[in-house]
N, C-alpha and C positions, 0 to 999 in steps of 0.2 A: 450817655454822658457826653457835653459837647467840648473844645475843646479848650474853652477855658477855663471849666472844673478838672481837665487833667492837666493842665499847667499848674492852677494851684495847689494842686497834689502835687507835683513835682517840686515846687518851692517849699513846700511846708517839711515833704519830706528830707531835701538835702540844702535850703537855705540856710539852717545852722551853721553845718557843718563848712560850707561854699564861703560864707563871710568871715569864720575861723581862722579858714588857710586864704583868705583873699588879703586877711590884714599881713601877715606872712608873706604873703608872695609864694605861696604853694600851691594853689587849687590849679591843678592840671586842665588848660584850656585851650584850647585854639582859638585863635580871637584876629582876625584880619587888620586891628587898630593898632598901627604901629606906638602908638604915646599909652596905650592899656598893657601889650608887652613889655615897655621900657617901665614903664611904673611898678608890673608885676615884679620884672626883675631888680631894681632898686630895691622894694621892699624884702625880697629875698636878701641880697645885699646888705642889707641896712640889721636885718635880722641875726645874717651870722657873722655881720663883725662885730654888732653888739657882744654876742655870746663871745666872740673868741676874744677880743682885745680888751674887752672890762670886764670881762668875768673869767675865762679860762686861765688866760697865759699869765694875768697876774696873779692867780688862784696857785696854779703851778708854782710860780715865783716864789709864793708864800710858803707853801710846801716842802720849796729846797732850803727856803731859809732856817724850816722848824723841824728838821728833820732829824731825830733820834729821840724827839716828845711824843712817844707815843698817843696821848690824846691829843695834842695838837694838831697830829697826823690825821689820826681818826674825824676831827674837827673839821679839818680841809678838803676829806675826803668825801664829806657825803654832801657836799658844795660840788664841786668840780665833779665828782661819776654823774649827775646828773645831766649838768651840762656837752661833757663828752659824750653822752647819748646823744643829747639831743640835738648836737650838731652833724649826727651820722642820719637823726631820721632826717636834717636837712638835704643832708647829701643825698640820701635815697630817693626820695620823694624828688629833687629837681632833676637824679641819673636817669629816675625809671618815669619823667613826665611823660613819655610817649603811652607806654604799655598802661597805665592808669588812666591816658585820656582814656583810651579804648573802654575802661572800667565805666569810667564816668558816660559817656556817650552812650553805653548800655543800659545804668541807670536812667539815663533821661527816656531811651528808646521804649523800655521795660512802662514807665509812667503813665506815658502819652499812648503807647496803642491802644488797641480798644481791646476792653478785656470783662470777663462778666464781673459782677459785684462778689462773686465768694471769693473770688482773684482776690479783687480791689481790697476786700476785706484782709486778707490776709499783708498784702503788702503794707496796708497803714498798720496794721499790728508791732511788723517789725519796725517800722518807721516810728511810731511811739516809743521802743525799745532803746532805738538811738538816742533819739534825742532825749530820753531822761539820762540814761547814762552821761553823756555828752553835758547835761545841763548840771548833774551830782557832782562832774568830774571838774568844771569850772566853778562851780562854788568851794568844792573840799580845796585846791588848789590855791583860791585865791584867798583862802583863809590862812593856807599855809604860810604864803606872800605875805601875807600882811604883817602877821607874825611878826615874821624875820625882819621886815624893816620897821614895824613899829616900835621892838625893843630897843633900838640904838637912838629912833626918833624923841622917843619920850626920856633917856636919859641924857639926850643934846638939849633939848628945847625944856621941857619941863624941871629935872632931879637940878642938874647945873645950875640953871636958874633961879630957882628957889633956895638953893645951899648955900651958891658964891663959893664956889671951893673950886681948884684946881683938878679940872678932872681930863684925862687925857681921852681924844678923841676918836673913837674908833667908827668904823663900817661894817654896816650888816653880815657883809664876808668877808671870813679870813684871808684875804687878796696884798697881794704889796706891790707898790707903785714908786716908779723910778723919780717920785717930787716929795716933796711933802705937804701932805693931805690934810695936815692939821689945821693951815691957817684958811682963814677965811680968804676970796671966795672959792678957793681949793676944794673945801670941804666940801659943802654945799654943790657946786656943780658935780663931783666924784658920786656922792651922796644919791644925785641926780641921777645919773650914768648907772649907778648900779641897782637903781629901780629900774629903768629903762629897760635893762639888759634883764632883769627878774621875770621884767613878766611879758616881752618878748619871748625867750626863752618857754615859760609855763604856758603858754597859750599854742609856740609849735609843739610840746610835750602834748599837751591836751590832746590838740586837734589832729596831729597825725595819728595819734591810737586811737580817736574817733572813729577817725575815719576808715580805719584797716574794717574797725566794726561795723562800720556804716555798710563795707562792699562786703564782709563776709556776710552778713544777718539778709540783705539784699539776695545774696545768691543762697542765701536758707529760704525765703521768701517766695524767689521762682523755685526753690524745688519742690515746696510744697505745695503750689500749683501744679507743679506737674505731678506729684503723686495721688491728687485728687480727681487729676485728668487721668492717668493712669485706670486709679480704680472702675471710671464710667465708661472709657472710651471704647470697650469689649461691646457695649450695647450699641455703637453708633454706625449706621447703616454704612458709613463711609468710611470704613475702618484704614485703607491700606492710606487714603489721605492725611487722615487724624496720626495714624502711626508714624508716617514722615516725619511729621509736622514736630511729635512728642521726639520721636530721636538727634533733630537738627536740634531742639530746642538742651536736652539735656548734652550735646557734644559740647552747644555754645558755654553751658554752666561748667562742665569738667574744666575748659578752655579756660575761662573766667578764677575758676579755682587754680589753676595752674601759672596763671599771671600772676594772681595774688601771691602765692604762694614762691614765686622767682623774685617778686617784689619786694619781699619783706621776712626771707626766713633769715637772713643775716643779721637782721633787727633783732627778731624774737630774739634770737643766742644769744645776743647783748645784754638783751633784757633779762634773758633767767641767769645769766652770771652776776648783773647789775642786782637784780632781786634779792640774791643771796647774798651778797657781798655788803651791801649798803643797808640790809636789815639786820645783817650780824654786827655791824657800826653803830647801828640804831640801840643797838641792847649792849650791845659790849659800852659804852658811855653812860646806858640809864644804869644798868649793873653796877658799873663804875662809880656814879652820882651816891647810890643806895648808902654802896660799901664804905666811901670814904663821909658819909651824912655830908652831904653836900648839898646845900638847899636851893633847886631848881627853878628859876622864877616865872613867871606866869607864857610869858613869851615864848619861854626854852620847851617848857612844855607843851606848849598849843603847836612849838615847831614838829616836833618830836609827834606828835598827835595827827595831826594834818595832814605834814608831811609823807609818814609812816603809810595813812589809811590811802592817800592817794597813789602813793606808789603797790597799797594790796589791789586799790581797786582794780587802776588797771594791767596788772601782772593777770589776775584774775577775770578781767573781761578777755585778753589773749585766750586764755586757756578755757572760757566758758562757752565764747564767740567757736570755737574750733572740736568744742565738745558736742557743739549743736548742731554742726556740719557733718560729721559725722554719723547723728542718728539719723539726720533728714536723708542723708545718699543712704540710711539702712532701709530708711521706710520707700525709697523708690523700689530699691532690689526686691522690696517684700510684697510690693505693690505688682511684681509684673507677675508673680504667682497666683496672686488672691483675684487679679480680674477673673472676668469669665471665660478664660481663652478655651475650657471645653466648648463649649458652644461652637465654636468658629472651625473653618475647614484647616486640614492638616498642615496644607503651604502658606496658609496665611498664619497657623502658631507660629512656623519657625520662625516670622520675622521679629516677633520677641525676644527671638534669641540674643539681636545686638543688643535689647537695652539689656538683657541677665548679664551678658559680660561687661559692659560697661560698668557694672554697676559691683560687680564681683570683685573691682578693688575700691576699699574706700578709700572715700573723699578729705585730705585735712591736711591741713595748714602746718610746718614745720620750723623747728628752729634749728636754723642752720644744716637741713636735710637730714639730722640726724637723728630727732624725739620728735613726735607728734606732739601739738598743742591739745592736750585735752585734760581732763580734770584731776584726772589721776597722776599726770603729769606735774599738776599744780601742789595737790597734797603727795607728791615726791620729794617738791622744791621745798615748799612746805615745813617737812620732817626733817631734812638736812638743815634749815635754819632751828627748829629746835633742839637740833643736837649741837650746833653752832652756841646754842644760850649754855646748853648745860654744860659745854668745856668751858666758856668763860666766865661761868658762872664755880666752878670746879677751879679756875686757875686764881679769881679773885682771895676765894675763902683761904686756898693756902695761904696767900701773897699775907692774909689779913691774921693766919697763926703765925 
């Protein structure tokens, strides 16, 4: 393979993801062009004062103002927990640039060397993997987006229009602003701002969970290389070199797994608190809607829908991405058994010995150091939200005798 079919490998497999966090200002790069750092960083910039000054702090605002309506609350609240995230994966992602170039620069490394076709094979596998995820997660997402601002669009422009009735004008978010937003061209530029900041916002939400999936599935990728090197390399006349070779390579994956895992267990925890929390909002209002026949119009629902399936998806890809690292580090440790090491002289088994221990604790991704991300972890979080429906579902029916 020469070497501009492994560059186009390397763009196919992470230029999604690179153009993602590039509009952002997040793809971790080193880059000697002093006007490509100052732009990266503008956009950064430009990114999280979107989210905090048109979306968060007057979201907040709105919050202190409506506070003892309980739905109002609940209304405000599954606006703004999202955005609070997704101002900390800002923060992560520009605290931890250094440790993630490293990520990234192994990616590129991992691409470009030479490597045989059962390798190659395996790496565009996962590399497909991404990017459909990556590609579901921006579609369900920007449906969600649209949603939310086409309800308020079509009853400004269209329902008003046609009626001639006096109708007061609101914003996609329950947000409150130190002017008043009513008059024209008030509204309209605010209007403006508050799409700006929507899908700013949903695009770093996307792409930073992309990408956690991008470096985790990647280092599922090399390991499954090396378990397939594992299995043959007991036949290979040059055993103590190949053996090197297989134990620097799986230190550097442990390594890799341990960045990631400093990089973003503070995330996760966010995230399975945010899960629970903003999906017990999610039913605690539809429940609500049910009980009082409340007729939810096409928009309210498509949010609720959208919204809802994007935040399962990628709750779900954390926990699925971390389920699979797991079995890949079982199948190396099962790997150093099943080769042929009867075959081989006595001092050259022991040298097996380091990958058996290396590999004797597994490998995985944590939230907050405390729970592993794995699946059984997910239908945990899972069960606590349905038992979340059945009290408020339990507290509606009295309210309603």
């Amino acid at each position: 393979m020469n070497s501009s079919s492994k560059y186009n490998d390397l763009e196919w497999a992470i230029g999604l993801h690179r153009c993602m966090l590039k509009i952002v200002g997040l793809w971790p790069q080193q880059s000697r062009d002093q006007y490509e750092k100052f732009f990266s960083k503008f956009r950064m910039l430009f990114n999280a004062t979107a989210v905090v000054f048109i979306l968060i702090i007057p979201a907040l605002a709105q919050l202190i103002n409506v506070w003892g309506d309980m739905i109002q609350i609940i209304d405000n609240l599954q606006i703004t927990l999202p955005f609070l995230v997704t101002i900390l994966k800002v923060f992560i992602m520009w605290y931890k640039k250094k440790d993630l170039l490293v990520l990234t620069n192994k990616i590129m490394k991992d691409w470009t060397r030479v490597k045989m076709d059962e390798e190659r094979n395996v790496m565009v596998k996962k590399a497909k993997i991404t990017r459909l995820i990556l590609k579901v997660g921006i579609f369900v997402t920007a449906l969600a987006l649209l949603s939310k601002l086409s309800s308020e669009f079509f009853k400004e422009y269209i329902w008003r229009v046609n009626n001639l009735t006096n109708y007061e004008r609101s914003l996609p978010l329950p947000t409150y602003y130190w002017y008043d937003v009513t008059s024209s061209p008030k509204y309209e530029l605010t209007y403006l701002a508050q799409a700006i900041g929507l899908f700013t916002g949903g695009i770093t939400y996307i792409a930073v969970d992309n990408f956690l999936g991008l470096l985790i599935l990647h280092v599922c990728g090399q390991m499954e290389n090396l378990h397939l090197r594992l299995l043959h390399f007991g036949k290979d006349p040059d055993f103590k070199a190949v053996l090197k070779y297989n134990v620097k390579d799986h230190i550097r994956l442990i390594r890799s797994v341990e960045i990631i895992d400093d990089s973003f267990n503070l995330l996760l925890l966010a995230m399975i608190g945010f899960f629970c929390i903003l999906f017990s909002l999610f039913g605690f209002l539809a429940l609500t809607s049910f009980n009082q026949d409340t007729q939810l119009s096409i928009a309210q629902m498509s949010w609720y829908f959208f919204a809802g399936g994007s935040l399962l998806m990628h709750t779900c890809l954390y926990c699925a991405v971390g389920e699979h690292l797991v079995n890949k580090c079982e199948e190396i440790h099962s790997a150093t058994y099943e080769c042929v090491w009867y075959t081989l002289e006595p001092k050259t088994t022991r040298n097996l010995a380091v990958i058996m221990v290396c590999t004797k604790k597994p490998l995985n991704i944590t939230a907050g150091k405390i729970f592993p991300m794995t699946m059984s972890t997910f239908c945990s979080v899972s069960y606590v939200k349905h038992i979340n429906y059945r009290i408020i579902f339990f507290i509606l029916l009295i309210e309603s005798c």
